[in-house]
LOMAR-599107 format. One record per residue (C-alpha): residue number from 1; residue in one letter; z, x, y. Coordinates in Angstrom, 1 decimal, always signed. Each point is the difference from the previous one (the first is absolute). Example, Ala and Ser with C-alpha at 12.3 -4.5 7.8 and 13.67 -1.06 7.14 Angstrom:
# residues 2
+-----+------+--------+--------+--------+
! pos ! code !      z !      x !      y !
+-----+------+--------+--------+--------+
!   1 !    A !   +7.8 !  +12.3 !   -4.5 !
!   2 !    S !   -0.7 !   +1.4 !   +3.4 !
+-----+------+--------+--------+--------+
//
This chain:
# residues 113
+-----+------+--------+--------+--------+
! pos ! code !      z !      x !      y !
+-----+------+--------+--------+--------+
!   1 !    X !   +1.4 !   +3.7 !  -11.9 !
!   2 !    X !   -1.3 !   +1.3 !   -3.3 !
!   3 !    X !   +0.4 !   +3.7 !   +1.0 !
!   4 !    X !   +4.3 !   -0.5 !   +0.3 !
!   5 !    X !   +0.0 !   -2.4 !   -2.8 !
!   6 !    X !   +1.1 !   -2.8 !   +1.7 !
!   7 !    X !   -3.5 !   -2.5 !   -1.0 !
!   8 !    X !   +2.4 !   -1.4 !   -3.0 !
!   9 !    X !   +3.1 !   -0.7 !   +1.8 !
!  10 !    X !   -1.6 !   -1.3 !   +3.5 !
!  11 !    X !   -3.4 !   -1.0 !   -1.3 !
!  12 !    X !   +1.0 !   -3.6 !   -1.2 !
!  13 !    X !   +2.8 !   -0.4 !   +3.2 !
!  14 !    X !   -3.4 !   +0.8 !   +2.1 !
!  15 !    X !   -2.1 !   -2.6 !   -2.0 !
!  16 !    X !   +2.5 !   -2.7 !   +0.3 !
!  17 !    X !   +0.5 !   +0.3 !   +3.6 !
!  18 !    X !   -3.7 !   +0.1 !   +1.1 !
!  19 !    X !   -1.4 !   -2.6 !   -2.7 !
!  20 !    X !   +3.0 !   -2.3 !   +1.0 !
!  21 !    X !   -1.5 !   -3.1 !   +2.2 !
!  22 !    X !   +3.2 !   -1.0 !   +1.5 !
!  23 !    X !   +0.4 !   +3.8 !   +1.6 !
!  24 !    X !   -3.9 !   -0.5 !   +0.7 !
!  25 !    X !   +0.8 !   -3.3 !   +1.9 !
!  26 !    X !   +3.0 !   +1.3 !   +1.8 !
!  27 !    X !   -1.4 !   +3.2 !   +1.0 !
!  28 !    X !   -3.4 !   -1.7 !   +1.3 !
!  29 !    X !   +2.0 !   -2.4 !   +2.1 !
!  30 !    X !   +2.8 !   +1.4 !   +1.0 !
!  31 !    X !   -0.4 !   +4.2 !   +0.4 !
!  32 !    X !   -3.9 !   +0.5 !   +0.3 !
!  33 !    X !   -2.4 !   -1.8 !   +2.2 !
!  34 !    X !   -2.7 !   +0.9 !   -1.7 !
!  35 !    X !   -0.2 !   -1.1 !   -3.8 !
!  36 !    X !   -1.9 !   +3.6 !   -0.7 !
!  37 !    X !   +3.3 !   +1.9 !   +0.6 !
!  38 !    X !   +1.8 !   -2.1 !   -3.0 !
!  39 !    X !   -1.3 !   +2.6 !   -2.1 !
!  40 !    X !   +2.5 !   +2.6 !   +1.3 !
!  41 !    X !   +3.1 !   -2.3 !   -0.3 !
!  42 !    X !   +1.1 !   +1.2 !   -3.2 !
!  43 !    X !   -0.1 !   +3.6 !   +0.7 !
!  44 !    X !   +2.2 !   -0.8 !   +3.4 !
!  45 !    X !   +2.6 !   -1.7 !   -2.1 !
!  46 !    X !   +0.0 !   +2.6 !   -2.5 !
!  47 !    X !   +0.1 !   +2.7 !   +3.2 !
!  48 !    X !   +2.7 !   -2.1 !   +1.3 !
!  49 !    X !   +2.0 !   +0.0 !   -3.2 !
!  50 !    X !   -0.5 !   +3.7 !   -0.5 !
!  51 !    X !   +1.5 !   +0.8 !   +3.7 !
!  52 !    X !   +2.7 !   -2.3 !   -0.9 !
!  53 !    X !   +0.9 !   +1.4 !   -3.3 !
!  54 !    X !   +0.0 !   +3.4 !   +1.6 !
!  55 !    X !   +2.2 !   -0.9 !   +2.6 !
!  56 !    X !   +2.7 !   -1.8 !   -1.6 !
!  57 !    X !   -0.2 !   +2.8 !   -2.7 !
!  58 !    X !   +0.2 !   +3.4 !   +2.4 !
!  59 !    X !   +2.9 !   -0.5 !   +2.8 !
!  60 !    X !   -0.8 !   +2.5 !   +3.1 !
!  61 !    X !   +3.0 !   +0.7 !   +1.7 !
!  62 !    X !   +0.3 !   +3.0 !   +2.3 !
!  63 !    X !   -2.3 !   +1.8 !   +1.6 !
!  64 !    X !   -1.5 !   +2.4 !   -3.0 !
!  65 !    X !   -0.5 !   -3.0 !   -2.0 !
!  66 !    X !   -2.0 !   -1.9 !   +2.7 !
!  67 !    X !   -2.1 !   +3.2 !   +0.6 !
!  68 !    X !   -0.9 !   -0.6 !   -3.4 !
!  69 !    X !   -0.9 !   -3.3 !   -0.5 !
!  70 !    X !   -1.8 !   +0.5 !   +3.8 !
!  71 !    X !   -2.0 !   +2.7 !   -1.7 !
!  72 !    X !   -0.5 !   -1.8 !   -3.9 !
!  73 !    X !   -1.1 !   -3.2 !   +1.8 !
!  74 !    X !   -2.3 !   +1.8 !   +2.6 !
!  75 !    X !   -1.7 !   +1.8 !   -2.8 !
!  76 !    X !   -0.8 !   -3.2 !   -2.3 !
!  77 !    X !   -1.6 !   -1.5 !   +3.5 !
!  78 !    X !   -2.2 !   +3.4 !   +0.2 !
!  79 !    X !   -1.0 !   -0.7 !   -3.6 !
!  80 !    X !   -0.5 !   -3.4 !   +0.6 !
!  81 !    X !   -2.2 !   +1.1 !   +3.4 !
!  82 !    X !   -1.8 !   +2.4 !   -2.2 !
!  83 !    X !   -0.8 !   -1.9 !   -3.0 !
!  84 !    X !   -1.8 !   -2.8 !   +2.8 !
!  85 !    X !   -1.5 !   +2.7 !   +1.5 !
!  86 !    X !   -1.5 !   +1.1 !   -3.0 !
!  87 !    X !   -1.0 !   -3.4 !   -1.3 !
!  88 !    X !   -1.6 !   -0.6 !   +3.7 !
!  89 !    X !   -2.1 !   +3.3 !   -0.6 !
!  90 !    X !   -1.1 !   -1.2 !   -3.0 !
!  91 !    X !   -1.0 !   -3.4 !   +0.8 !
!  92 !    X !   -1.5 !   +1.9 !   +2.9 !
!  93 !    X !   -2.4 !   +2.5 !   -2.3 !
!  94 !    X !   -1.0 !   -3.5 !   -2.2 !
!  95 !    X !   -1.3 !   -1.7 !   +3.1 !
!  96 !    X !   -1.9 !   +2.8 !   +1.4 !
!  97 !    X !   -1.5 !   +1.2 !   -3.4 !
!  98 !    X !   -1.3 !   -3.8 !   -0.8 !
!  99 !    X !   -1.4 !   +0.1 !   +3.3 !
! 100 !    X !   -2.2 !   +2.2 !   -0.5 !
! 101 !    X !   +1.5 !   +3.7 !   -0.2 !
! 102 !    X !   +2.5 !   +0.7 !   +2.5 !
! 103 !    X !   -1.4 !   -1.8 !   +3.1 !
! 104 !    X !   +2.3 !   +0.9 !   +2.5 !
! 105 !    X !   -0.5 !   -0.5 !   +3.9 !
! 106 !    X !   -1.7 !   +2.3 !   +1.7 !
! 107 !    X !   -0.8 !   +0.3 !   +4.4 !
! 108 !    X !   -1.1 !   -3.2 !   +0.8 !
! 109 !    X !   -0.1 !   -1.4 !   -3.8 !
! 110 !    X !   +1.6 !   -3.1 !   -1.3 !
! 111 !    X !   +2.4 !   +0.7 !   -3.2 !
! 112 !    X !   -1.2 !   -2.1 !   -3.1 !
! 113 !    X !   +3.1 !   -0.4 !   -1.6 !
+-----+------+--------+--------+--------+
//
């Protein structure tokens, strides 16, 4: 969020949202069964809020303007792909380097990550 400049203006809505207990307690009982995930209910709501700012904010009506949003929304869910991807790869590279240099599976071999 710090490269768009958005950490000021979203960075205490965030903080408020995931250090809330009562969004905590709702979330864990009623949306995730496991209490892990509660960790990732503030970024759905803001997700949720985003999509629904958007779409009350940008009517599509008629075909060239559906084409649009069909290719503006498909292109945040490639970025959105990419950046896990990327994160996964990462994550990936850690593992394997603390295991002792890039052990991968080899014919017959057992992966140590």
């Amino acid at each position: 969020m710090e490269g768009l400049g958005l950490q000021r203006m979203l960075g205490p809505i965030y903080d408020r949202l995931d250090r809330s207990a009562g969004m905590r307690r709702f979330a864990a009982r009623w949306i995730y069964k496991k209490p892990v995930h509660v960790d990732y209910f503030a970024r759905a709501v803001l997700l949720l809020a985003s999509w629904a700012a958007l779409d009350t904010r940008f009517a599509v009506i008629g075909w060239k303007s559906q084409l649009v949003a069909l290719a503006f929304f498909q292109a945040f869910l490639l970025v959105r792909i990419a950046l896990r991807l990327g994160l996964l790869a990462s994550q990936l590279e850690l593992h394997r380097a603390r295991a002792g240099g890039g052990a991968r599976a080899g014919k017959g071999g057992r992966d140590r990550v």
